[in-house]
C-alpha positions as CSV (number, residue, x, y, z in Angstrom):
1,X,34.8,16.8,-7.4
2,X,38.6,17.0,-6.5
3,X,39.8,19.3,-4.3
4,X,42.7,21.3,-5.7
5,X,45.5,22.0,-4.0
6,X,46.8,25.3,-4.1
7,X,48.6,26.6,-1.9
8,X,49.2,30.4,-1.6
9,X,52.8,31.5,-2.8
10,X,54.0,27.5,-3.9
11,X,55.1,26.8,-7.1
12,X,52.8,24.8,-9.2
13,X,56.0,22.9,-10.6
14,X,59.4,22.7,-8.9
15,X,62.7,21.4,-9.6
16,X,66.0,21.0,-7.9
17,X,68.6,19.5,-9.1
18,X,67.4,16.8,-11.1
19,X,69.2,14.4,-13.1
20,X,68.1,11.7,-15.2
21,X,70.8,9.3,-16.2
22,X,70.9,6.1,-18.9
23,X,73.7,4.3,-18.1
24,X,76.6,6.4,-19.3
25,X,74.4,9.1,-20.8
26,X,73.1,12.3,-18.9
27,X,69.6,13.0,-20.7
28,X,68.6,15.6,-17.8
29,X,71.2,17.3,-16.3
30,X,71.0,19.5,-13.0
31,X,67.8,20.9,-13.7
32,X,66.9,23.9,-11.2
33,X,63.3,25.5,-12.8
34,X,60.1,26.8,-10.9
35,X,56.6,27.5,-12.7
36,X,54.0,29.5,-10.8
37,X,50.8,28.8,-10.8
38,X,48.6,30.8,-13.5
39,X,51.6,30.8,-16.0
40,X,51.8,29.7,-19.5
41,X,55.4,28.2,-20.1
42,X,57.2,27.2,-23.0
43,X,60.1,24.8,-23.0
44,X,62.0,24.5,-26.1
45,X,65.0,22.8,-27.6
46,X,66.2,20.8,-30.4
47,X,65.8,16.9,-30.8
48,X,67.5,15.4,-27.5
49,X,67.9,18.4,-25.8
50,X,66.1,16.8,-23.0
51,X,62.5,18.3,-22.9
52,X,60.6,15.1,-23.6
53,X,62.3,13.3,-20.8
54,X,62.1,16.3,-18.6
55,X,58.3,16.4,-19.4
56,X,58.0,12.2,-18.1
57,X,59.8,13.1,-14.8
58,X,57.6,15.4,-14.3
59,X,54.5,13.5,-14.6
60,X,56.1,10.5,-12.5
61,X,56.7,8.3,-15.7
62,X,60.1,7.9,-15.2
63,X,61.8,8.8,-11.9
64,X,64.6,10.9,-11.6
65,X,68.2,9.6,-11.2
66,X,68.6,12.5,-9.0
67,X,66.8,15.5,-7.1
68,X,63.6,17.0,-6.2
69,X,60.4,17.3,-8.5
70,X,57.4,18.7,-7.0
71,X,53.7,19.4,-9.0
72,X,50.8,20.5,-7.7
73,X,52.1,20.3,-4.0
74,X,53.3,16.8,-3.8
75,X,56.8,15.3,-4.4
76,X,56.7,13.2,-7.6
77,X,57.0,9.3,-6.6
78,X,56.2,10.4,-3.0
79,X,52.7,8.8,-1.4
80,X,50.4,12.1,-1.8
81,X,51.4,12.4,-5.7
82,X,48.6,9.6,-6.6
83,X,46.0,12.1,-4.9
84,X,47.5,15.3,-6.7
85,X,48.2,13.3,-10.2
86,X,44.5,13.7,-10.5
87,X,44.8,17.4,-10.7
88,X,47.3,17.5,-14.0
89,X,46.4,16.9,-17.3
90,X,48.7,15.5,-20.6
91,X,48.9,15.5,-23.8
92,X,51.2,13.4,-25.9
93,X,52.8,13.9,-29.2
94,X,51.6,11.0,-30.0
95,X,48.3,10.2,-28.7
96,X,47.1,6.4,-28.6
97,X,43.2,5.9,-29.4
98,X,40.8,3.2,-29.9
99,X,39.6,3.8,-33.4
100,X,36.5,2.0,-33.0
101,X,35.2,4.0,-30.4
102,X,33.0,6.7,-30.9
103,X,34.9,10.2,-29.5
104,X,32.5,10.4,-26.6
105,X,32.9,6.8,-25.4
106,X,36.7,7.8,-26.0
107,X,36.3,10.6,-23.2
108,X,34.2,8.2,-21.1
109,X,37.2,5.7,-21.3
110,X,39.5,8.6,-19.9
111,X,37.5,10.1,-17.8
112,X,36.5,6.5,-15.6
113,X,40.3,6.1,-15.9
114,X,41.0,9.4,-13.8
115,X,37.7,9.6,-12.0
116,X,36.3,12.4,-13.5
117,X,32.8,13.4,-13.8
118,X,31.3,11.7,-17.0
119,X,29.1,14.4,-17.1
120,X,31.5,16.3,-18.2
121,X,32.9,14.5,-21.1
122,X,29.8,16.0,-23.7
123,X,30.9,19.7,-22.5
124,X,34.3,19.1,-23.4
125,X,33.9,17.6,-27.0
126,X,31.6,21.1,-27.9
127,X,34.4,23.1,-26.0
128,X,37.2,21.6,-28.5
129,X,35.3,21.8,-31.5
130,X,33.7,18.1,-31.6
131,X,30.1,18.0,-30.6
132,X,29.3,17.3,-34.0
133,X,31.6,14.5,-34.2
134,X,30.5,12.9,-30.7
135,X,29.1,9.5,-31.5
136,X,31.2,9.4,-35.0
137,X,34.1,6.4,-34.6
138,X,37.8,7.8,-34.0
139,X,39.2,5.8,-37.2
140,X,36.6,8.5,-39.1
141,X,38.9,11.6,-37.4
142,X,41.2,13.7,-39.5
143,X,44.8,14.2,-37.9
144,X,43.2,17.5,-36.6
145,X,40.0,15.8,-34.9
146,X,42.6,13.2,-33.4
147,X,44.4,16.5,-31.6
148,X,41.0,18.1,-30.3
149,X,40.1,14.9,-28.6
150,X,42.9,13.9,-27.2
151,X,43.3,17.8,-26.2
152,X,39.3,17.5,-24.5
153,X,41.0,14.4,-22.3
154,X,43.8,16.5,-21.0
155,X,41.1,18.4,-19.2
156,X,39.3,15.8,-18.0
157,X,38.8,16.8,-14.2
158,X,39.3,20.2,-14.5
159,X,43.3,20.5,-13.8
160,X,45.3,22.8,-12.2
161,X,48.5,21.5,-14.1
162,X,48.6,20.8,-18.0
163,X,51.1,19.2,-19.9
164,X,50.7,19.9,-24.0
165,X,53.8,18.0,-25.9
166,X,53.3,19.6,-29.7
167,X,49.5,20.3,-29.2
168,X,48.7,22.0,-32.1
169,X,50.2,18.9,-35.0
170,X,47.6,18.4,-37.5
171,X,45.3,22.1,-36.2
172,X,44.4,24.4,-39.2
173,X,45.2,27.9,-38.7
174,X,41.6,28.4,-37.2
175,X,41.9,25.5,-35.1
176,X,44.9,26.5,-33.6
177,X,43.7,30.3,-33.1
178,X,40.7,28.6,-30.8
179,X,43.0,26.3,-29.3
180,X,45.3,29.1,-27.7
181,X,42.0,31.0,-27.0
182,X,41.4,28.0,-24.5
183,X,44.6,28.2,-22.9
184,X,44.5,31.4,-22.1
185,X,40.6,31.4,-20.8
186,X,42.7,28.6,-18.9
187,X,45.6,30.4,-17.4
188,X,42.9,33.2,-16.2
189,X,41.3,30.2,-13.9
190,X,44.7,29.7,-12.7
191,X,45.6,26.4,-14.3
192,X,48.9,26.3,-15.2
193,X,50.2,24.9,-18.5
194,X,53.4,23.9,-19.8
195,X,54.1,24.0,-23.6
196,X,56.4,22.0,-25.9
197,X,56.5,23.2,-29.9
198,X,59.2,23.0,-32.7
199,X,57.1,26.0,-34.0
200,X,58.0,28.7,-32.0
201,X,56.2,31.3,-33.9
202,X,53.2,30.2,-32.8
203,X,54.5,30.2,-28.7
204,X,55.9,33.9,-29.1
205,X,53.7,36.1,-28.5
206,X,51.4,33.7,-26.1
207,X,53.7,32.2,-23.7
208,X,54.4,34.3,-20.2
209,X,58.1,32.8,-19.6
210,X,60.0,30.1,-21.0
211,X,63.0,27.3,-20.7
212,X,64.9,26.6,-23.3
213,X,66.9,23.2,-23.3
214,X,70.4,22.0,-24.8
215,X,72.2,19.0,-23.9
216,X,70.4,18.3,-21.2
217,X,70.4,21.6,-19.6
218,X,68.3,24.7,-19.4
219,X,70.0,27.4,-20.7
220,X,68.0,30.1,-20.0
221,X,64.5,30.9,-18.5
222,X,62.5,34.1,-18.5
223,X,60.1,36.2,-20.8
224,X,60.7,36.7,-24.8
225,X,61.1,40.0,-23.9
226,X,64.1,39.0,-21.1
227,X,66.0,37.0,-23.7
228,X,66.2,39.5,-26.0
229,X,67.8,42.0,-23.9
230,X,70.0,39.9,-22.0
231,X,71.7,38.5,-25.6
232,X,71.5,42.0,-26.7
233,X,70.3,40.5,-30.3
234,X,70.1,43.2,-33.0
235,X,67.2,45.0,-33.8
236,X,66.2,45.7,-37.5
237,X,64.8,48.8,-39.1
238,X,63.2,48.8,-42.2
239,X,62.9,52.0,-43.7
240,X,61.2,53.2,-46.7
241,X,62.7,57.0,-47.6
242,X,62.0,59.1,-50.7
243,X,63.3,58.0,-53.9
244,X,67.2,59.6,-54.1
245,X,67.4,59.5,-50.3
246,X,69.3,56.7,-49.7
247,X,72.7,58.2,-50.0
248,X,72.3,61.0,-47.6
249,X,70.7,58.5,-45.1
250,X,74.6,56.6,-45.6
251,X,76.2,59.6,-44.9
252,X,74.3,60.6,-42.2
253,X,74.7,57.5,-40.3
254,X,78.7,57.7,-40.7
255,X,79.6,58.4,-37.0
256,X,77.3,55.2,-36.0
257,X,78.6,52.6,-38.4
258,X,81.5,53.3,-36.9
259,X,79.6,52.1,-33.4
260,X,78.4,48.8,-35.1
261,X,75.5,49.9,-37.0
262,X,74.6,48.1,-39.9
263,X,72.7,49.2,-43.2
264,X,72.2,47.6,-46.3
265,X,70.1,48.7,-49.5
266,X,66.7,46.8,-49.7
267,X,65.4,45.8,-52.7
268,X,64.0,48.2,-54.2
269,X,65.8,51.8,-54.7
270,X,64.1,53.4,-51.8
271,X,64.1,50.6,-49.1
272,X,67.4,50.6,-46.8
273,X,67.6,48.1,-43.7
274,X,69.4,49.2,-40.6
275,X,70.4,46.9,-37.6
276,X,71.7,48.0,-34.3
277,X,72.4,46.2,-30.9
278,X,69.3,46.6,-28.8
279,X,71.5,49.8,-26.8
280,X,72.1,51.2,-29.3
281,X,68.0,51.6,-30.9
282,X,67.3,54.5,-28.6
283,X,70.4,56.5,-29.9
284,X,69.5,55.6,-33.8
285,X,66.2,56.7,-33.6
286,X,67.1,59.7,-32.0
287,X,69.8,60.0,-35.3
288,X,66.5,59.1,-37.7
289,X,64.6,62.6,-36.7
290,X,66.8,65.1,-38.5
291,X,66.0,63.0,-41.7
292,X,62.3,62.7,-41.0
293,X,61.0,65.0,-44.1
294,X,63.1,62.3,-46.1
295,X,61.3,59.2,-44.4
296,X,58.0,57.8,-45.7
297,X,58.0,54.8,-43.4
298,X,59.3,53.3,-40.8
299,X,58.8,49.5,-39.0
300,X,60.9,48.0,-36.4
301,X,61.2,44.4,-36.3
302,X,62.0,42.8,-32.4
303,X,64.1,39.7,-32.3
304,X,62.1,36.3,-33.0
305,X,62.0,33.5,-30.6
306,X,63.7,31.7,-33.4
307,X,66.2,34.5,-33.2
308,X,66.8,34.3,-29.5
309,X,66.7,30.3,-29.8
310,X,69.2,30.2,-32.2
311,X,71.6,33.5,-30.7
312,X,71.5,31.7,-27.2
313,X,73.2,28.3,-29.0
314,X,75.5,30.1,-30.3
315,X,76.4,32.1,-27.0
316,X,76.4,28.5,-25.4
């Protein structure tokens, strides 16, 4: 079995200064960015922003125009990546297969490829959902069958560096509950995983940091959590008060409208919204406890990662 390297307080992924040119176009542009190892990371952007591109310099498709990539403790392009290429996994958008082989042979066919144990190959197609579906021909996979197998060659080797670009296209909402469930049994072992998705509910609450990518450039990095404070995106309050109670609760909030607070009626006659800078939540809550005899319910709603995705462009 390969030996993984890991060595104590490196970087699984690291990048300085990289720069990926076509001719007159910058696709990739000064990219600084370090992953540790154990982490699941998102990187996110719109069409062109630069990920997919990113993603091939990293696995030593392409090769920079500029700069320093290192995974898995070797320099991309340099003579002791070929050793450590063996310890990273990928997944493609879009996957290639041979439809007339059976999924197992499929896995057998990767796994001679990479010299990994083919021993392992049967484990992996029950681990992804597929033992059933082992000696059935690929052109006899749904879209969702297609994903799971070429998900169960990503691991092939047991890697310490994982690559998913849109993993979970074609997954049922079952499929793709399981499917995070492996990446985070994952992440415990230490692997570390890096995520693309256009569906960034689905990353929010199960990614540990992320990137996110515009014009070529990352535009921010940290936790959900991080984001949100540092664009100070508002937070809304959805409150459900006794019937008649709305316009004391206007009243009442005078003095902090005045501050920037927002409140709007909600549909029906006892619903009102409220939405305050995140420094401000503290000090509106503390407002809301006076009126508590009048309140019947009340939910605060954090900033989505669509929220902070979109807020950030619009900083930019």
């Amino acid at each position: 079995m390969t030996e993984h390297i890991h060595v104590e307080g490196q970087a699984a992924i690291a990048l300085r200064g990289v720069c990926k040119d076509y001719g007159a176009v910058r696709a990739v542009d000064d990219v600084d960015l370090e992953i540790g190892y154990g982490e699941l990371f998102g990187l996110i952007g719109h069409n062109g922003a630069g990920k997919s591109t990113l993603f091939r310099m990293m696995l030593g498709l392409i090769a920079a125009s500029e700069g320093d990539i290192r995974v898995a403790g070797a320099s991309v392009g340099g003579a002791a990546f070929r050793a450590a290429r063996r310890q990273i996994g990928y997944l493609p958008e879009n996957l290639v297969l041979y439809d007339n082989l059976s999924g197992l042979e499929t896995l057998r066919f990767f796994g001679r490829m990479k010299g990994a144990p083919l021993a392992d190959c049967e484990p992996l197609l029950a681990r992804v959902g597929l033992a059933g579906a082992a000696e059935k021909p690929v052109r006899a996979y749904s879209k969702g069958m297609r994903q799971r197998l070429g998900f169960a060659q990503a691991l092939l080797g047991s890697p310490r560096v994982v690559f998913l670009d849109e993993p979970t296209n074609g997954l049922d909402p079952a499929a793709i509950h399981d499917f995070y469930a492996m990446l985070q049994a994952l992440r415990e072992q230490g692997v570390t995983i890096v995520i693309t998705s256009h569906i960034l509910a689905e990353l929010q609450q199960r990614i540990d940091r992320l990137a996110i990518m515009g014009n070529g450039r990352i535009l921010a990095v940290g936790s959900v959590a991080e984001l949100r404070r540092q664009l100070d995106l508002p937070v809304t309050l959805a409150l459900r008060v006794e019937r008649g109670a709305r316009a004391a609760l206007w009243q009442h909030f005078a003095p902090l409208r005045a501050q920037g607070v927002e409140l709007e009626n909600g549909r029906a006659e006892y619903e009102l919204i409220l939405r305050c800078r995140r420094s401000l939540k503290m000090q509106v809550l503390g407002a809301l406890h006076p009126m508590g005899w009048r309140l019947l319910d009340l939910q605060i709603q954090e900033p989505t990662l669509e929220d902070v995705f979109f807020g950030l462009k619009e900083a930019a």
